[in-house]
C-alpha positions in Angstrom: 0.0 0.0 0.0 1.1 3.5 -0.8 1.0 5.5 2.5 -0.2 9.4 1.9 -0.4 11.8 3.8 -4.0 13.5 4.7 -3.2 16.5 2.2 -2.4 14.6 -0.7 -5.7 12.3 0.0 -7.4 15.5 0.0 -5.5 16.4 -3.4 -5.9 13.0 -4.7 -9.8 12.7 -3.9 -10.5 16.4 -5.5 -8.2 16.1 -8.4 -10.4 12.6 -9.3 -13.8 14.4 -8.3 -13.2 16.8 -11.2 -12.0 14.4 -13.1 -15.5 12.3 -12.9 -17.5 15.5 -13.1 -16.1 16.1 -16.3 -16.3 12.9 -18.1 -20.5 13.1 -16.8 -21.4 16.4 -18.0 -19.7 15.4 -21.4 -21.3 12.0 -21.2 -24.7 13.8 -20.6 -23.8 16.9 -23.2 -23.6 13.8 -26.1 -26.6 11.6 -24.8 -29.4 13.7 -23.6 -30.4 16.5 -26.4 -32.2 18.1 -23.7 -28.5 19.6 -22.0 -26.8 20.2 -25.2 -27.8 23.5 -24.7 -27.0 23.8 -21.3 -23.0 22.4 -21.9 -22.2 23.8 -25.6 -19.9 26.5 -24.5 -17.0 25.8 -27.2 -19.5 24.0 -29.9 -21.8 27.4 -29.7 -19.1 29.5 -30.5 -18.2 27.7 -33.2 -21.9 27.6 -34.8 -22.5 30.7 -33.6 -21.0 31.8 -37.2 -23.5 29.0 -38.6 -27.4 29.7 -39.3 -29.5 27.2 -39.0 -31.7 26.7 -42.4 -35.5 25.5 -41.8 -36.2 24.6 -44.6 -34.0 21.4 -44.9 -32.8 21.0 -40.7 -32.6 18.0 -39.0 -34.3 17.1 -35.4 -30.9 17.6 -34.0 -29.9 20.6 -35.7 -32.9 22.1 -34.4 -32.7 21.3 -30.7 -29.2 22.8 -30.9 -30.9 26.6 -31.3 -31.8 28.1 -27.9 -34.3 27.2 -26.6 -36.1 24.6 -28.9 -36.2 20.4 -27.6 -37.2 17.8 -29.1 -40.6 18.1 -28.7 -40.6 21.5 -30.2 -38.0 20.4 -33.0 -40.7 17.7 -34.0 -43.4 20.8 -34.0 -41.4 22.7 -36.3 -40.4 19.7 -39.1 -44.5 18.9 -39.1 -45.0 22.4 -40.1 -43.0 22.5 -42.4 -44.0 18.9 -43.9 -47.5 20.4 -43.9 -47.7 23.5 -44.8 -45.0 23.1 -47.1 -42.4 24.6 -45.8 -40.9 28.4 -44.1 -41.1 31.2 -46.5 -39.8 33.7 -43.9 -38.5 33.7 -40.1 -41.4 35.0 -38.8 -43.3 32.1 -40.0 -41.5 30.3 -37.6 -44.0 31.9 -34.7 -46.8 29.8 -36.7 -45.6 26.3 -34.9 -47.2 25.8 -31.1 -44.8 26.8 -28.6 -43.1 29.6 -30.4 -44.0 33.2 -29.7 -42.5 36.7 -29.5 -40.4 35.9 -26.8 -38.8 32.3 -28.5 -38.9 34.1 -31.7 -35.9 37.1 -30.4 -34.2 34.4 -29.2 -34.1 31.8 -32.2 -33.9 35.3 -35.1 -30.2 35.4 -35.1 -29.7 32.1 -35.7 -31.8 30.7 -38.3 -32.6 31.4 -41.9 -35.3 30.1 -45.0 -33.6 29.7 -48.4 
């Protein structure tokens, strides 16, 4: 047995406790599409740059805009199945769930070609 003293336990136990934090918040930023919002600090700022388009956007490129889950992602692909497709942003605020408030903070981030 290695004998430590109680300060490099204490190192030892904090160092690992980070350690495990870190591998579970990226375990739950990959599985659960309902945190990727929560833990995309360095992917955001790469897409930032990147607007999403609706016309053609997958369930998974949608949940990544703020604010939108998978529920709401599978609102917005109906829509657009049914009433053939987004001719503008705005129409966006047609789909349940998505009102002024959603609307300011989704604007900057998508587009309709």
């Amino acid at each position: 047995m290695v004998n430590l003293t109680r300060q490099e336990k204490i190192v030892l136990l904090f160092v690992s406790s980070v350690v495990f934090l870190g591998i579970s918040i990226s375990y739950i930023a990959k599985h659960n599409p309902r945190f990727k919002n929560y833990f995309s600090d360095i992917s955001s700022q790469e897409s930032s740059s990147k607007k999403i388009n609706l016309g053609n956007a997958s369930p998974d490129e949608l949940i990544s805009l703020p604010g939108i889950g998978p529920e709401l992602a599978s609102r917005i692909i109906e829509y657009r199945v049914t009433s053939g497709g987004f001719k503008t942003i705005e129409d966006i605020k047609k789909v349940k769930g998505i009102g002024n408030r959603k609307f300011e903070l989704l604007k900057d981030s998508i587009i309709v070609e």
